[in-house]
N, C-alpha and C positions, 0 to 999 in steps of 0.2 A: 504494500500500500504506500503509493509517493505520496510526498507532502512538502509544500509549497511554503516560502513564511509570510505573512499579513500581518500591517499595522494593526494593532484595535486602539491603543490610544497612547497618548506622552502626555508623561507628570513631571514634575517639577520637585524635591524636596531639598529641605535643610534641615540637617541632622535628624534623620528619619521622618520630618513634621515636613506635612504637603504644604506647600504655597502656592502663589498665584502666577503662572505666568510669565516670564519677563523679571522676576525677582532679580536682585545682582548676586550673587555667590550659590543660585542655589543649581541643583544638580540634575540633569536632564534624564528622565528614564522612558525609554521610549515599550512598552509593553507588545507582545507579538504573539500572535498565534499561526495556527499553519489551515493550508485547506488540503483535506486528505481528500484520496480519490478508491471509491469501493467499487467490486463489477455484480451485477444483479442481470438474471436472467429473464427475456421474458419473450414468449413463443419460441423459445428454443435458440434465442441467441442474446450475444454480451449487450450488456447497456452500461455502460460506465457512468457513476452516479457521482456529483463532489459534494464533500461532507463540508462544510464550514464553519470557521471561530472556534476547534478545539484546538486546547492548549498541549496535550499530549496526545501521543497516536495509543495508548491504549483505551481511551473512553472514545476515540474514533474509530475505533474496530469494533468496541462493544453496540457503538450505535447502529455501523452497517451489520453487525449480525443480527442486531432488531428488525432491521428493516430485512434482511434476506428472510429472515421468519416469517414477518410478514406477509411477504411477498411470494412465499411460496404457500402460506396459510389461504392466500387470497387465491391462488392458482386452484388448490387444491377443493374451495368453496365453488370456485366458479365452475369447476369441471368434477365432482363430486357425483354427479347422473351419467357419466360420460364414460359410457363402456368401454371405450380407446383409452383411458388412462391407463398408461405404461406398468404402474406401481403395481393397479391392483391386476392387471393380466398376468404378471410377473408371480404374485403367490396364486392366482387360478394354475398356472403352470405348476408351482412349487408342488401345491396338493392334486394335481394331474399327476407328476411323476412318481409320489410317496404312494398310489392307489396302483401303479404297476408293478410293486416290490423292487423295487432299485436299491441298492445300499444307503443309507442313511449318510455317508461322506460324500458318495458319489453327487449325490441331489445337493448336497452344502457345496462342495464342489461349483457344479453347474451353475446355480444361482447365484453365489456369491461371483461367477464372471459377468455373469448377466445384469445384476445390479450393477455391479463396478461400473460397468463401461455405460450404459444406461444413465442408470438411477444417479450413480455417487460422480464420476468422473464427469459426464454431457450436460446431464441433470435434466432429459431431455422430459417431458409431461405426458405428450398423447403421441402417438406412433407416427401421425402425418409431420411429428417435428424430426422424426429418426433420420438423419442425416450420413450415408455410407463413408463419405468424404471426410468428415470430421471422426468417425470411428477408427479408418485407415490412419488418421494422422495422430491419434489417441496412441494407440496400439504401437505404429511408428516411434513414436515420443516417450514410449510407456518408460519408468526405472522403479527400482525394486530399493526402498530404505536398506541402510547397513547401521547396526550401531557403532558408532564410533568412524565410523567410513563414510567416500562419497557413496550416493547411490548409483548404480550400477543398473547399465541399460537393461531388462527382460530380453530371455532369447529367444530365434525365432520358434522354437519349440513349443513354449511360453503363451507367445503370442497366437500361434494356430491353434493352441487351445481356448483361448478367448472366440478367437473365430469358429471353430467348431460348434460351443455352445449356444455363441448366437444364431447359427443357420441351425440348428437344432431345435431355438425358441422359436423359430422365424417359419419351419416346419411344420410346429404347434401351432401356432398361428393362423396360416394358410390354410390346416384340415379342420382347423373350429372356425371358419369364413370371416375373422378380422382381418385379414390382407387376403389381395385378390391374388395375391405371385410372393413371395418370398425373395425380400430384396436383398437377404443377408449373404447368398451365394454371390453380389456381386463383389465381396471383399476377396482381395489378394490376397494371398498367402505369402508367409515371408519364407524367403529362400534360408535353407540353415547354413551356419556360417561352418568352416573345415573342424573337425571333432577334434581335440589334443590328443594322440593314442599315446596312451602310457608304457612304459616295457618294465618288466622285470631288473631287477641285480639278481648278479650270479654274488655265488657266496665266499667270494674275495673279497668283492668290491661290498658288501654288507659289510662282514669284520672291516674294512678297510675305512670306511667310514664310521662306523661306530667308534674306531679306535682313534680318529682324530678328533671326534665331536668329545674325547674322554680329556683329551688332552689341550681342549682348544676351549677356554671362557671368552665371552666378547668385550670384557675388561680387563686391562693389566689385574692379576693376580687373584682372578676367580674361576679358579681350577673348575672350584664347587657346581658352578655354574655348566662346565665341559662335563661333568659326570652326571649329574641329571640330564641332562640333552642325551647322552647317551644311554641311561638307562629309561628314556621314554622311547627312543628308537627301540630299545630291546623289547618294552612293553608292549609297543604298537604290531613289532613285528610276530613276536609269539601268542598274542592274545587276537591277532587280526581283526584289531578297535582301531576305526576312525580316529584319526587323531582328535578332532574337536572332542570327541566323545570319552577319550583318555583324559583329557583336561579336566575333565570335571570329577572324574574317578575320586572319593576318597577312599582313606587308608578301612576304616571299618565295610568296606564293600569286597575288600580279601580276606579269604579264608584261608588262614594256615594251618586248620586240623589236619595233622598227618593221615595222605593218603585220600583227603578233600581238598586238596590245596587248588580254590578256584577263585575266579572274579566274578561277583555277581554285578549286572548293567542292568539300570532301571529301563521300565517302560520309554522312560523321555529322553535316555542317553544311545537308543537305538534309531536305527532309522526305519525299521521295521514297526515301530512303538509295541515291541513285544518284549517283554525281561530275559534276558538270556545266561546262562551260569556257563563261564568257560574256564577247563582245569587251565592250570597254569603249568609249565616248564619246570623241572628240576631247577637248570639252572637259574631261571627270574624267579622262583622262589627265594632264593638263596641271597641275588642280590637283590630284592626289595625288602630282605629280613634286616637286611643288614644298612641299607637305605634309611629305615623306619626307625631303628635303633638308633643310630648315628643323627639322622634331624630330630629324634624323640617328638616326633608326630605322635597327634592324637588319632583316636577312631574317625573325629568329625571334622578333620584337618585334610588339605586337597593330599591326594599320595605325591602330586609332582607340583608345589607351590610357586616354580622357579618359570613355569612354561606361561610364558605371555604370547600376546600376539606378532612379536616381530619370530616367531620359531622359522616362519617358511624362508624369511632373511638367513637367517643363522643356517636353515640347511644347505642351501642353495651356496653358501660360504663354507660348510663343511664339505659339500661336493665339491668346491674349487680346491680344498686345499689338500683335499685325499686324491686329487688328480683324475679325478670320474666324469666322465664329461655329461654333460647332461642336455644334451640335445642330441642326438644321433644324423649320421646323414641322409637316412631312411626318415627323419619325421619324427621318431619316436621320441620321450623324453621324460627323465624323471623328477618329480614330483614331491612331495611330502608320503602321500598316497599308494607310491610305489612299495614301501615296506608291506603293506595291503595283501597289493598284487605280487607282492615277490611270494610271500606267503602259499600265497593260494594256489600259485601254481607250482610250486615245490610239494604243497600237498597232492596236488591231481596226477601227474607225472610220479609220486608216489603210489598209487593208485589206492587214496583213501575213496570211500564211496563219495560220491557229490554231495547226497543229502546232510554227510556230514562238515562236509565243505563251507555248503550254503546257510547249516546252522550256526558254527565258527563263525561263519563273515557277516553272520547281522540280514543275508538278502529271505525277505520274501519270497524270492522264484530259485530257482535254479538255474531257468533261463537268463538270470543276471549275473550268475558267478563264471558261467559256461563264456558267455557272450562279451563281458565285459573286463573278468581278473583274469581268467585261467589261461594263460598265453601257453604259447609250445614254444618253449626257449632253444637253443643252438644244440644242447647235448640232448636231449629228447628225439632231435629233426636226425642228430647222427645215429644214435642209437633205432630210432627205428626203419634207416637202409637193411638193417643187422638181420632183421624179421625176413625180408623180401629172399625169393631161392635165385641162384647163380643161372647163369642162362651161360649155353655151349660149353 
């Protein structure tokens, strides 16, 4: 909201006492307020409104939010008989699709696109204001909040999901006779940009790294700092957690009952939102016994307090100094993420069964761990010429 500055009047005083005008010694104050500027909707497009004579822009914000209340109060009286109201078609749809059995996310899903872009983002009233033009440029424009970060453009992935749902309502629509064609098919679809493929470490370059990240603090003479970095590398790589979701790990969420030695992950620390119990390694037992002992952590204390948001800095510095290159000339490139997938496909080429793969990695599907970690690394491609019979 800009704001502009305006005389309102000029005084005069001496020693804080007003006087008249013209006085000889007294002190001129000239008093100023701004004129802000609100945007108000109305048929389905900007009206830019100017507020005037306030002295601060927070009781000028409060005003134009009266007045958009207002304003949409008065919309919504005027057109309250008016079967083309957006809003209410929008829950006629909601309780259409809860009456087919759809999953209860799926319809929150759906809806909450169709409001967004609609309801909350256009703010458009009755269907004759839905505008394809300005939805394309919505969607174009769309960013995704971070805390602590900028926000970050939505992908095209994202985005055709937005699309999808609307030509789904726009579907609805057309077979209960409120539009004569369904205009939502005329949105583009956005092209998706090239995927990152991640590759694997073989298991040199793991120890090789770990053993620099052990050695290497990002401040003169914070060893301490190089040894946690390397025992959440060990973490992530043997428990195959998400790093974000290792960050929040605490110490009372491992079990050291011999012979139970596991990590229990809440519903909210997966991305499955399902609790998962993974045993834990001889050896990362061992060293987060001895972890836990040495910072005298509590149960309700993080197990790694040292890991902030600059880690992906710090690894991406421990790749350069362990001499790993992390870009390949094939595309591929590694990651934070990659201890994940080094994991997982060190299991499969084991030939542990998948479904106990897919429970290990946190995935829903199987089709995700298949499709997306499980690589076939260089000694797996040699090893299975080994199978094939000798010809002549």
């Amino acid at each position: 909201m800009a704001g502009v500055q305006k005389v309102l009047r000029t005084r005069y005083y001496i020693n804080d006492k007003r006087v008249a005008p013209g006085t000889p010694g007294a002190l001129k104050v000239v008093e100023v307020s701004k004129d802000y500027y609100g945007v108000l909707f109305e048929n389905g497009k900007r009206k830019r409104i100017r507020l005037e004579g306030f002295t601060s822009k927070v009781k000028a914000v409060e005003k134009w939010k009266e007045m958009l209340q207002e304003a949409r109060r008065s919309v919504r009286r005027r057109n309250s008989r008016n079967l083309e109201l957006v809003e209410v078609l929008v829950e006629d749809y909601e309780r259409n699709l809860c009456s087919t059995g759809i999953k209860k996310k799926t319809i929150k899903d759906e809806i909450d696109k169709v409001k967004g872009l609609l309801l909350e983002a256009l703010q458009v009233i009755r269907l004759e204001e839905i505008d394809i033009s300005q939805i394309q440029e919505e969607l174009q424009n769309s960013t995704i909040k971070q805390a602590n970060r900028k926000p970050r453009p939505r992908s095209a992935r994202t985005k055709n999901y937005y699309i999808g749902a609307l030509i789904r309502f726009g579907r609805w629509l057309k077979e209960n006779r409120h539009w004569k064609k369904n205009i939502f098919v005329r949105l583009k679809r956005f092209q998706k940009l090239e995927v990152k493929v991640r590759r694997e470490m073989t298991t040199e370059e793991l120890t090789r790294l770990i053993q620099t990240a052990r050695t290497r603090g990002f401040r003169s003479g914070s060893k301490e700092q190089g040894e946690e970095r390397a025992l959440f590398y060990t973490f992530i790589f043997y428990t195959l957690t998400r790093y974000g979701s290792a960050k929040s790990v605490v110490v009372g969420q491992i079990n050291f009952t011999e012979g139970q030695e596991a990590v229990v992950l809440r519903g909210d620390q997966v991305k499955n939102k399902k609790a998962v119990t993974k045993p834990l390694h001889p050896l990362l037992v061992k060293e987060l016994k001895e972890w836990i002992k040495r910072k005298k952590l509590r149960p309700t204390d993080k197990l790694f307090p040292g890991i902030k948001s600059n880690l992906i800095n710090q690894f991406n510095i421990d790749l350069e100094k362990a001499g790993i290159q992390k870009v390949l000339p094939d595309g591929t490139s590694l990651d934070i993420h990659a201890f994940k997938t080094t994991a997982i496909s060190m299991l499969h080429d084991a030939g542990v069964p998948i479904k106990v793969i897919q429970h290990l990695a946190e995935h829903a599907s199987a089709i995700t761990t298949l499709s997306h970690y499980a690589k076939a690394n260089r000694e797996s491609l040699d090893q299975a010429f080994l199978h094939l019979p000798k010809l002549g």
